[in-house]
Kinemage of the C-alpha trace (Angstrom):
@kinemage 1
@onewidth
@group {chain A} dominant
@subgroup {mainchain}
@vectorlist {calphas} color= white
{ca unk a 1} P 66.523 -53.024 31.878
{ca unk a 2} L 62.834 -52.544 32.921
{ca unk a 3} L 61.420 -53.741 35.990
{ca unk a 4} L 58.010 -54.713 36.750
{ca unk a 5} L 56.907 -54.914 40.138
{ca unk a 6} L 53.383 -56.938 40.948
{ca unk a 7} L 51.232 -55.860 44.106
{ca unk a 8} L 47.259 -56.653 44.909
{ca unk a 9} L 46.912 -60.587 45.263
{ca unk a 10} L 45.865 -62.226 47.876
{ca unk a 11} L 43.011 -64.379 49.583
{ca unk a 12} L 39.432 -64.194 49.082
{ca unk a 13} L 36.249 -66.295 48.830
{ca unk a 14} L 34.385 -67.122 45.420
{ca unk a 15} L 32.836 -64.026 44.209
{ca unk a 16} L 34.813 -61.622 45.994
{ca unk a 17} L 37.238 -58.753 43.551
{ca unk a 18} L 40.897 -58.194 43.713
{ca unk a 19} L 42.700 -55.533 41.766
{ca unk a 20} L 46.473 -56.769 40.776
{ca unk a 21} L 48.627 -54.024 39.935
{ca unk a 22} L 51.966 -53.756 37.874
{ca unk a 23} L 54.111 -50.563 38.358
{ca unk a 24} L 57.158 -50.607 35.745
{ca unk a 25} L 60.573 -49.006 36.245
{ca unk a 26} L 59.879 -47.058 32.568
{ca unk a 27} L 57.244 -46.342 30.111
{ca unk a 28} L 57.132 -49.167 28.372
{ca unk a 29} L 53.521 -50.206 28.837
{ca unk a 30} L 52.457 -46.722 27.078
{ca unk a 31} L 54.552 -47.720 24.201
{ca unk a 32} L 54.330 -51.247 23.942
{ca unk a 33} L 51.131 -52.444 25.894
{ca unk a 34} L 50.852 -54.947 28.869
{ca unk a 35} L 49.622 -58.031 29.608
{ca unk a 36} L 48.689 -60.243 32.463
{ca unk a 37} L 49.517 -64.025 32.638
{ca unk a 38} L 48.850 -66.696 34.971
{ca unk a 39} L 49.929 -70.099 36.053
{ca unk a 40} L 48.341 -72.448 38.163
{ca unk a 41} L 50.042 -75.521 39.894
{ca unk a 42} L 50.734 -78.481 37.463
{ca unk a 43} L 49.575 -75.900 34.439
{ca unk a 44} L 51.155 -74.148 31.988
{ca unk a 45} L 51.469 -70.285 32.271
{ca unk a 46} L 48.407 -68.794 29.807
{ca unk a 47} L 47.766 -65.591 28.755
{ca unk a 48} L 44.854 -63.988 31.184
{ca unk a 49} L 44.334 -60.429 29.275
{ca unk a 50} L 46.548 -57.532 27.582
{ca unk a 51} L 45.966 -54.291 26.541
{ca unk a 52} L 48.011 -52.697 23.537
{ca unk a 53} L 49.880 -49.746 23.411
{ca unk a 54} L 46.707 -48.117 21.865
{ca unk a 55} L 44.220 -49.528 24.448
{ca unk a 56} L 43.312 -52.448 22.791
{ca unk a 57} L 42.265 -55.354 24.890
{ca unk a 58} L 41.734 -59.139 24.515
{ca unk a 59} L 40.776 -61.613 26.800
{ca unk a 60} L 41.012 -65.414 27.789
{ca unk a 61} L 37.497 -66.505 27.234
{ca unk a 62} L 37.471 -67.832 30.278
{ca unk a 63} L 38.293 -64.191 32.120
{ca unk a 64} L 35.449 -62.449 29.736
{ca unk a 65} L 33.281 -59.918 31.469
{ca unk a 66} L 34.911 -60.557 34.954
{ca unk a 67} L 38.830 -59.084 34.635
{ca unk a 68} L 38.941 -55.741 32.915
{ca unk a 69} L 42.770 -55.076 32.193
{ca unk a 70} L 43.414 -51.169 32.218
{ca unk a 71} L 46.954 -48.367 32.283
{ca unk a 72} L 47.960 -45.284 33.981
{ca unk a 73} L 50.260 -44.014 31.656
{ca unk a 74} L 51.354 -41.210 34.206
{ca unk a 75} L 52.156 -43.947 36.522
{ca unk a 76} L 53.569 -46.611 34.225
{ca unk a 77} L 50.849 -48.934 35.637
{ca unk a 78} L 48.728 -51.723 34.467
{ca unk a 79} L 45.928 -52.876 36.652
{ca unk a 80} L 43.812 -56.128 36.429
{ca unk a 81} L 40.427 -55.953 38.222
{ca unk a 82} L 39.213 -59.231 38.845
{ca unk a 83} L 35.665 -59.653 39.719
{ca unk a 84} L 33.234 -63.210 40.624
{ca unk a 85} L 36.243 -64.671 40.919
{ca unk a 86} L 35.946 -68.241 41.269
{ca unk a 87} L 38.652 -71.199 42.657
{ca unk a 88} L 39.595 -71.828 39.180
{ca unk a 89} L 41.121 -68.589 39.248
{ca unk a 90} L 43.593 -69.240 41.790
{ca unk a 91} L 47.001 -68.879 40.530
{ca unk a 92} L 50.474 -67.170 40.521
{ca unk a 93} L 49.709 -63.636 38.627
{ca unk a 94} L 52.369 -62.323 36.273
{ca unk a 95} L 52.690 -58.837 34.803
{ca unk a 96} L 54.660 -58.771 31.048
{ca unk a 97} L 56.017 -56.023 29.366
{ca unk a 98} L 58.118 -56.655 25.955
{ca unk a 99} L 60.161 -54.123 23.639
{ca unk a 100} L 63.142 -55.660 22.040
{ca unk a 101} L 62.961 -58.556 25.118
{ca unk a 102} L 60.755 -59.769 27.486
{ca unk a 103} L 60.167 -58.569 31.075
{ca unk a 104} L 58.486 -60.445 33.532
{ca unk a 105} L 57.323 -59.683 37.511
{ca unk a 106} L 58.017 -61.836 39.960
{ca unk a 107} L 54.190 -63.025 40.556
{ca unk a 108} L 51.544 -62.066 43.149
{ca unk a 109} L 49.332 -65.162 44.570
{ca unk a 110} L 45.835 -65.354 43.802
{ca unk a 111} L 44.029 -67.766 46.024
{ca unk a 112} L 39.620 -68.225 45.934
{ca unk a 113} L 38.433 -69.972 48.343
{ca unk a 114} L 34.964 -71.784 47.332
């Protein structure tokens, strides 16, 4: 069973930065990637950004050239640096992991304020 524990959201004003982070109870994210998803109130939960077990990375268009998603393999992290962020943004934050089943976080709260 792998946890993933979420840290880093919080409240900030349009164009501020955040950095999320995503510790896991293994090393799953150096074998199998990560990803960050999000899901905003009365919206489906979408895919934000994930990175691949060889550091491959793709993007929601609407996230391109202001989140970078990167790992610490030594720490079984994945971070997601969000910069300009704008109110659009604001959402529940979810790290996923996957192997042979899916692993979830529990969400960190993203909030811009305009």
């Amino acid at each position: 069973q792998v946890q993933l524990v979420e840290s880093g959201g919080g409240l900030v004003q349009a164009g501020g930065s955040l950095r999320l982070s995503c510790a896991a109870s293994g090393s799953i994210f150096s074998i199998n990637g990560g990803a960050w998803y999000r899901q905003a109130p009365g919206k489906q939960r979408e895919l934000v950004a994930r990175i691949s077990s060889g550091g491959d990375t793709v993007y929601a268009d609407s996230v391109k050239g202001r989140f970078t998603i990167s790992r610490d393999n030594a720490k079984n992290t994945v971070y997601l640096q969000m910069n300009s962020l704008k109110p659009e943004d604001t959402a529940l934050y979810y790290c996923n992991a996957r192997n042979l089943y899916v692993y979830w976080g529990q969400g960190t709260q993203v909030t811009v304020s305009s």
